[in-house]
N, C-alpha and C positions, 0 to 999 in steps of 0.2 A: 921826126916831128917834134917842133918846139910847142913845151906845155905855159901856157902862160897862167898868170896869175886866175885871170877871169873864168879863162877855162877851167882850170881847177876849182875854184868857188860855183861856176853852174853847176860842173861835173858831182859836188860835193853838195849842193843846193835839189837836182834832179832826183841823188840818192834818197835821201831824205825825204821827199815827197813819194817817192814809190814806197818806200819803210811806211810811209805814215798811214798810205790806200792799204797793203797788205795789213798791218797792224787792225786797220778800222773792221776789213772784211773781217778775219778771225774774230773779232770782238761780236759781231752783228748774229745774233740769236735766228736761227734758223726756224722757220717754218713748220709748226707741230705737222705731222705724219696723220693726214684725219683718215686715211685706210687702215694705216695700223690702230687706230685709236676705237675705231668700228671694230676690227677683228677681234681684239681685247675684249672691249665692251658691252658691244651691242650683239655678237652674233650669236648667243645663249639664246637670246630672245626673238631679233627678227632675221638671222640669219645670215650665210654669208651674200648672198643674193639678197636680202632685203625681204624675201615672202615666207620665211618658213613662219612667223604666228604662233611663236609658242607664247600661251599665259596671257592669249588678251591681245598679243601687240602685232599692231598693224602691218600690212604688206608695204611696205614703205616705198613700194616699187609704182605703187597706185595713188602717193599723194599727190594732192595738188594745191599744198602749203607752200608758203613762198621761203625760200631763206632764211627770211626774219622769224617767220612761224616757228621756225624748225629750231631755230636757235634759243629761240624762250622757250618751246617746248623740253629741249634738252637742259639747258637750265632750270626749269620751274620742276621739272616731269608733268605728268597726268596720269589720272586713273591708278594702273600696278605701276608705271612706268614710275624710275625712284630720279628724285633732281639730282643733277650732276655738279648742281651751281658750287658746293662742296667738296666735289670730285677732281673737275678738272679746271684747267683755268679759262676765262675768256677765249682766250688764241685758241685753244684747245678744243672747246666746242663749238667754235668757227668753224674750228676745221673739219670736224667731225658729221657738222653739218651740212656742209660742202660735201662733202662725200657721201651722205645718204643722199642729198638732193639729186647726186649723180647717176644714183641708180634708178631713179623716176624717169631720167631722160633716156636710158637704153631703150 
């Protein structure tokens, strides 16, 4: 097989573009873990199931707060409940929130 110029320029062009997807994928910050973020956090309080109620805090298995609720709640706190706005970041209590809302839907 004859390699000709061009071919080796795409062949040398093609490389380069797969390096650069690889490259970007590694770079690209993954996804906070909002189960482990609960397990950490919150399950002192309302457990690993979401009802145990220790200290006030609600069966979070019975909300019917929307996402956005849950997300200002976790950032602001209420009542005993302490804010997280300090704690953790944005992404963080996204995700966290996402994950208790998950256990309302079981």
């Amino acid at each position: 097989m004859k390699l000709t110029i061009k071919t080796f320029f795409a062949f040398c062009l093609l490389l380069t573009i797969i390096a650069c997807k690889l490259e970007k994928k590694e770079n690209t910050p993954s996804k906070p873990d909002g189960k482990a973020i609960y397990m950490d956090r919150c399950t002192s309080c309302h457990g690993m199931d979401g009802k145990m109620g220790f200290g006030g805090a609600k069966d979070i298995t019975q909300t019917m707060k929307s996402l956005d609720e849950i997300v200002h709640q976790v950032t602001n706190g209420k009542g005993a409940m302490a804010p997280y706005k300090n704690i953790l970041t944005p992404e963080e209590i996204y995700a966290v929130s996402e994950y208790a809302l998950s256990l309302s839907k079981k």
